[in-house]
N, C-alpha and C positions, 0 to 999 in steps of 0.2 A: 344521556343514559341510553343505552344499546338495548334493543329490542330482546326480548327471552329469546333464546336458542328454541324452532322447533323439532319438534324428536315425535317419527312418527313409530310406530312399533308395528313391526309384522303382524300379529295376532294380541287379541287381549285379554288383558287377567282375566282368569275363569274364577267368578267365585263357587265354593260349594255349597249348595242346598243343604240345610239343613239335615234330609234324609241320607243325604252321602256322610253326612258326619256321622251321623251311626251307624250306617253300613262301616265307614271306615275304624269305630270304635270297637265294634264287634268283632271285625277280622283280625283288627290288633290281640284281642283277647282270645281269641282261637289264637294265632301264631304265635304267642304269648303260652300257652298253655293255660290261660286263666277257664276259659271254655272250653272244654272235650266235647268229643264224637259224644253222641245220645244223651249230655245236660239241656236239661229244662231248661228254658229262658224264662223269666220272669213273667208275669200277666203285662197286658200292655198300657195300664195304665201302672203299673208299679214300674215298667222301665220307662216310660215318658218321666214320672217324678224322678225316678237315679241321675237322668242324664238333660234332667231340667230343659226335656221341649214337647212339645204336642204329642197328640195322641198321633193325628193324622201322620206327621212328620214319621213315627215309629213303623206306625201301617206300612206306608210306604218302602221304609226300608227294608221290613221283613219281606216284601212282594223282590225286591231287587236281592232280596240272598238269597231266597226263592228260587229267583229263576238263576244264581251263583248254584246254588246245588250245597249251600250252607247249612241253610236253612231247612227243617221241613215240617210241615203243620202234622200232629195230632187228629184222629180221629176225636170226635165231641168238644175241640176246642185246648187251643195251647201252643206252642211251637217248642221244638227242640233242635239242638246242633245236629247235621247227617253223621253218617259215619266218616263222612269227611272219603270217600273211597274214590275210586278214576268214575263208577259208574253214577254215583250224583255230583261230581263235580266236571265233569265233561260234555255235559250235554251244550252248553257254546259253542263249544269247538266243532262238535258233531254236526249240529245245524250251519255251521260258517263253510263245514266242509261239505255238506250237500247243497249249497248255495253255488261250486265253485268245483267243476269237474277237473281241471287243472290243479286243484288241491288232492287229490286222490294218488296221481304221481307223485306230488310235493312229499304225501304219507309214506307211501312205499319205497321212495327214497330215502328216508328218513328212517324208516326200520329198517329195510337192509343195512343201513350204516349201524343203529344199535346191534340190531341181534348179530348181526357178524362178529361185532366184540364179544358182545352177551356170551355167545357160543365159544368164541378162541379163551375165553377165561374160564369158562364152566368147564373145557377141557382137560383144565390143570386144578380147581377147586372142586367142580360133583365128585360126593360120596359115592363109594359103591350101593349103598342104600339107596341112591336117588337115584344109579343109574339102571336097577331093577324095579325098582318105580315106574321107568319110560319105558321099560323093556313092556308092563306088564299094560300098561296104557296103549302100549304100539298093538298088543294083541286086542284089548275092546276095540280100539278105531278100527283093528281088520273087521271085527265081528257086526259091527255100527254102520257098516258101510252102505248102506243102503236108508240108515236114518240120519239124516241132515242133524238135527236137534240134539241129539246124543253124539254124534261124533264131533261138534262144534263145541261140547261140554269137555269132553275129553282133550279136544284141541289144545282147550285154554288151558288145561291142568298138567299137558306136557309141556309148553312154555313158560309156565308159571315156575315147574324143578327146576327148568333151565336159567332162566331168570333169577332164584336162589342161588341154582349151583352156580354162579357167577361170581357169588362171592362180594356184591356191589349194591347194597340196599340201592342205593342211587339206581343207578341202570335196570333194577326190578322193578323199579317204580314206575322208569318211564317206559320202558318195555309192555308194562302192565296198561299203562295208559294210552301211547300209540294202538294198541289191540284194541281197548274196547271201542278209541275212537272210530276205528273201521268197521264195528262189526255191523253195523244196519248192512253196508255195502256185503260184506261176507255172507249174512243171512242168505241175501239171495243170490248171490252166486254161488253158494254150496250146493243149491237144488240143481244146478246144470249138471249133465250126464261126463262122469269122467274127472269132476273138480275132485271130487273128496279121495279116487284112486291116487290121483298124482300125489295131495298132498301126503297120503299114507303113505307112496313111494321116498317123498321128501324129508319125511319125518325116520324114517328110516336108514337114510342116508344120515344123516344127521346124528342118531344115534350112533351107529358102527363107528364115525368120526370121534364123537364123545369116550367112546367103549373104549377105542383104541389110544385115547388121551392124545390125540393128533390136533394142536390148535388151529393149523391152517385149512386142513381138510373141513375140520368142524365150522370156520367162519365162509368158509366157500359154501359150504350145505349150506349154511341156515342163509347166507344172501341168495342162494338159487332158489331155494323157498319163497323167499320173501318176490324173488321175481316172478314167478310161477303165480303166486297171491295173487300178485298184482296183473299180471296178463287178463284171470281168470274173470279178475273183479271188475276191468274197462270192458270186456270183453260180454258182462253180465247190462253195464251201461247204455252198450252202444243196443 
């Protein structure tokens, strides 16, 4: 009789904990639809009985969707689903990417390639209703210019039409989400003397490209933007 074959294996089975089975129950049921944005979760000892394991085990998982951006605890006691939006479900990303200066190009490369599309498509899909919307947003960012806070509000809400006027729930999504990822880095490189002019310069280009229904001019603007951002933002780093 011939000895077993041995078989050694690169890496080994991972089993899961207990609490990752209910993180991964839950997410099911959010991506499911079973749980929406702002439903109540149950008490934690009424979901330790549905899903027949500890309390502890539970604890733990609402701590790990917690810190997912799933999750968020009630004032006086309870938990409910977020709204599920980029700004509580991004904050990972945002800490991976301040961990990792080299991620910050990784970003802005990454949005110029969206919003160039975002842009060559919003010029044949934005309404003329949204494109007096940017017109009228172009005039507060002139008037804003000297408030970081309020012109970085505006920012997001001329991107945001752009982003619709796309035409691509998809690409507004991620559009929506590459932005909020950056903006710690944005905060403070807005207050630099001269940042908030250009982008108003760039946003303006942007639009006449739009206005004009020109898709090439328009994905050129919104990449010289997006490079200008990013100048602005290592520039805020170094």
């Amino acid at each position: 009789m011939t000895d077993p074959i041995r078989i050694e294996f690169e890496t080994p089975i991972q089993r899961e904990s207990v609490a990752e089975m209910v993180v991964r129950r839950i997410l099911d049921m959010v991506k499911s639809g079973v749980l929406k944005a702002g439903d109540a979760l149950p008490p934690e000892r009424d979901l330790a009985l549905s899903l027949d394991v500890s309390r502890p085990s539970v604890r733990e998982a609402m701590r790990g969707l917690a810190v997912l951006g799933v999750v968020k605890s009630r004032q006086g006691g309870g938990a409910y689903i977020s709204d599920l939006g980029p700004d509580a479900l991004l904050g990972p990303l945002q800490f991976y990417l301040s961990l990792e200066q080299m991620n910050i190009r990784e970003l802005y490369d990454a949005r110029a390639l969206i919003e160039s599309d975002v842009a060559r498509r919003a010029a044949v899909n934005i309404t003329e209703p949204d494109l007096a919307r940017l017109e009228a947003l172009l005039a507060t960012q002139h008037d804003t210019i000297g408030d970081a806070l309020a012109f970085r509000k505006s920012d997001f809400e001329f991107h945001e039409i752009i982003w619709i006027g796309s035409g691509n729930a998809f690409l507004k999504r991620i559009g929506e989400s590459l932005n909020v990822i950056g903006l710690e880095f944005r905060k403070r490189a807005s207050e630099r003397p001269g940042v908030l002019q250009q982008s108003l310069q760039d946003h303006r280009r942007l639009l006449d490209a739009l206005k004009a229904r020109d898709p090439a001019a328009a994905a050129a603007a919104a990449e010289a933007h997006m490079q200008n951002v990013y100048q602005s933002t290592v520039a805020q780093e170094e």
